[in-house]
C-alpha positions in Angstrom: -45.0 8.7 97.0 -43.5 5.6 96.0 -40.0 4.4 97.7 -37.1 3.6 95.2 -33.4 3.2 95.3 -30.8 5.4 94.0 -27.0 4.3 93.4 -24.5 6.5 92.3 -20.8 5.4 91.5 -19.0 7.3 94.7 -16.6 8.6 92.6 -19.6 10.5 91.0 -20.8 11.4 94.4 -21.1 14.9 95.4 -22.8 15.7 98.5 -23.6 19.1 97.6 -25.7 17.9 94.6 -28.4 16.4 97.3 -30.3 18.5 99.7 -29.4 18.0 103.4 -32.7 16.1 104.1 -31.2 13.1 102.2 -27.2 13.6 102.5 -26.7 11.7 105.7 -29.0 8.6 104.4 -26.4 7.3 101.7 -25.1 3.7 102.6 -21.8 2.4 101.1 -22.1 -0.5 98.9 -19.3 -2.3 96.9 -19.7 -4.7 93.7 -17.0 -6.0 92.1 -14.5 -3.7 93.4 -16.6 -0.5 92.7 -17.7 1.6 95.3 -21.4 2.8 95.2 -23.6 5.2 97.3 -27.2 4.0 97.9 -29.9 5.4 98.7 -33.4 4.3 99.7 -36.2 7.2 99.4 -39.0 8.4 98.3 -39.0 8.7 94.5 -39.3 12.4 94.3 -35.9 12.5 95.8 -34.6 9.6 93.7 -36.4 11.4 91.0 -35.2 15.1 91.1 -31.4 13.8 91.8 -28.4 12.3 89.9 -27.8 8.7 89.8 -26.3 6.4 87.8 -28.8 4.0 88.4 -32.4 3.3 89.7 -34.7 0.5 91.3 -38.1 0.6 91.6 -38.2 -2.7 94.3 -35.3 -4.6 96.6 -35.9 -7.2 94.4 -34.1 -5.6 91.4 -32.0 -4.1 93.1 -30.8 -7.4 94.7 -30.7 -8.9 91.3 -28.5 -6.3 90.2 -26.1 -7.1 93.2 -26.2 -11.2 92.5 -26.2 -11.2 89.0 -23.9 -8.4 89.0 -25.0 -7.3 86.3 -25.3 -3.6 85.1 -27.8 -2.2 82.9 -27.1 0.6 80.5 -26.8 3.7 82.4 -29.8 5.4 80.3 -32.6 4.5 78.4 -33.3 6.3 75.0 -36.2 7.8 73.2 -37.3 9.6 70.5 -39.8 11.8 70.2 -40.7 14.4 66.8 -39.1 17.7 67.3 -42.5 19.6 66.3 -43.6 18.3 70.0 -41.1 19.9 72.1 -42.9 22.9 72.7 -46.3 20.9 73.6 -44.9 18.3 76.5 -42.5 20.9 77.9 -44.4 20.0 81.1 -43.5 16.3 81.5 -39.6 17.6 81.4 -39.2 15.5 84.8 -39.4 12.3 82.8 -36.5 13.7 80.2 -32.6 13.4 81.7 -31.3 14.7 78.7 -31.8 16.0 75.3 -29.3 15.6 72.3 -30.3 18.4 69.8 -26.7 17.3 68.4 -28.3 14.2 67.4 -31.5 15.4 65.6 -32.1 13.5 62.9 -34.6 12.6 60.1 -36.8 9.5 59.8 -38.0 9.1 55.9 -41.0 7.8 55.5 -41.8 7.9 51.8 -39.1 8.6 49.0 -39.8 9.2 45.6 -37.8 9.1 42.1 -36.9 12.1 39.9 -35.4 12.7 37.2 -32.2 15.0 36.9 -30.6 15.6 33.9 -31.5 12.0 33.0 -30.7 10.1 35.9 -33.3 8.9 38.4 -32.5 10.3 41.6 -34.3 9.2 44.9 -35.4 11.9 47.3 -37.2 12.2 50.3 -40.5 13.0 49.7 -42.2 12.8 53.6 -40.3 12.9 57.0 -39.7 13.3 60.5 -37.6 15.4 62.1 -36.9 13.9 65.8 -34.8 14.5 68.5 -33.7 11.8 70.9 -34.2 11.7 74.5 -33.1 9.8 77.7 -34.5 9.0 81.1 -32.0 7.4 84.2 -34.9 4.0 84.0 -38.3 2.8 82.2 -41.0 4.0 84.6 -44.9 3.0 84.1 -45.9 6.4 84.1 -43.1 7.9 81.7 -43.8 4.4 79.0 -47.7 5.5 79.6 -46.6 9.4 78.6 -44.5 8.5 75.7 -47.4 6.3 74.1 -49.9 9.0 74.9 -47.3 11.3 73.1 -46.8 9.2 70.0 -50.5 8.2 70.0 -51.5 11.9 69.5 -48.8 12.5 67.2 -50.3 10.1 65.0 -53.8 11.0 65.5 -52.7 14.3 64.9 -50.3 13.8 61.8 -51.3 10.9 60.3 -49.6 11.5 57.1 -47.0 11.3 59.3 -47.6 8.4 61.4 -44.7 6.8 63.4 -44.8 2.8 63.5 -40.8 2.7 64.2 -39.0 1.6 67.2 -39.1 4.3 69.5 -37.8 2.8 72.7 -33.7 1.6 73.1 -32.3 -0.1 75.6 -29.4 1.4 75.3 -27.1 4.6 73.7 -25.8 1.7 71.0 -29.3 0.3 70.2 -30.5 3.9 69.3 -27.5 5.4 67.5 -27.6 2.1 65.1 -31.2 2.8 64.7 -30.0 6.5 64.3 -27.5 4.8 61.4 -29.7 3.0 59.0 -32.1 6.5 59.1 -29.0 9.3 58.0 -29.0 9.5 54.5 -25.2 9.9 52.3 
């Protein structure tokens, strides 16, 4: 068991969300006017509850407080749809999925002809869903290159060597952007 710290905006606070083992060991903290709840556990607590964000040391977390700086909420992911079924396990590592957002990454296109016009279609692609976790953890970055590692050892006419990883809900949905096609 690893300790880590949780904070949670208190105005997202609900004390019924967190079992009674942890409610009485929130400590207020303020920064910049907003009012916080910390906490400082073990990481299966920090882990299995809601927070809007996560450290893994002090250290960040006192970066955090002196740069005052936040960082996104989430981190984003994708992973290929066909997989969902086969890493249902490592669910504690997923916050969220979007099936609203699946989308398709083409990796090969080629031309035909219609009527005499050359049209260009998809001709191989990826069907992915994206995914977030509340912060980049060693052991979730090691899982999702294990995951796209077998994908492409597994699908290799399908191999993904495309970002992956966002910082942020902006980074991926731009990424998301250039892939839709009109």
């Amino acid at each position: 068991m690893i300790p880590k710290i949780g904070i949670i905006k208190t105005e997202n606070f609900d004390p019924l969300n967190y079992s009674e083992v942890v409610r009485g060991a929130f400590e207020d903290v303020e920064l910049t006017g907003i009012e916080y709840k910390k906490l400082f556990a073990f990481d299966t607590y920090i882990d299995t509850y809601p927070f809007d964000y996560v450290f893994d040391t002090e250290e960040e977390f006192q970066n955090w407080i002196n740069n005052e700086q936040y960082p996104p909420l989430y981190k984003y992911f994708l992973i290929p749809l066909d997989l969902v079924p086969n890493i249902a396990h490592y669910a504690g590592f997923v916050y969220q999925t979007f099936p609203e957002l699946i989308f398709d990454v083409v990796l090969e296109s080629q031309t035909i002809t219609v009527e005499g016009v050359d049209v260009i279609v998809p001709s191989n692609q990826i069907k992915l869903i994206p995914c977030n976790c509340t912060h980049w953890s060693e052991e979730g970055l090691m899982l999702l290159e294990a995951v796209i590692e077998n994908w492409n050892t597994a699908v290799p006419n399908k191999t993904i060597n495309f970002p992956i990883k966002f910082e942020s809900f902006d980074l991926f949905k731009s990424f998301r952007d250039e892939q839709i096609q009109v």
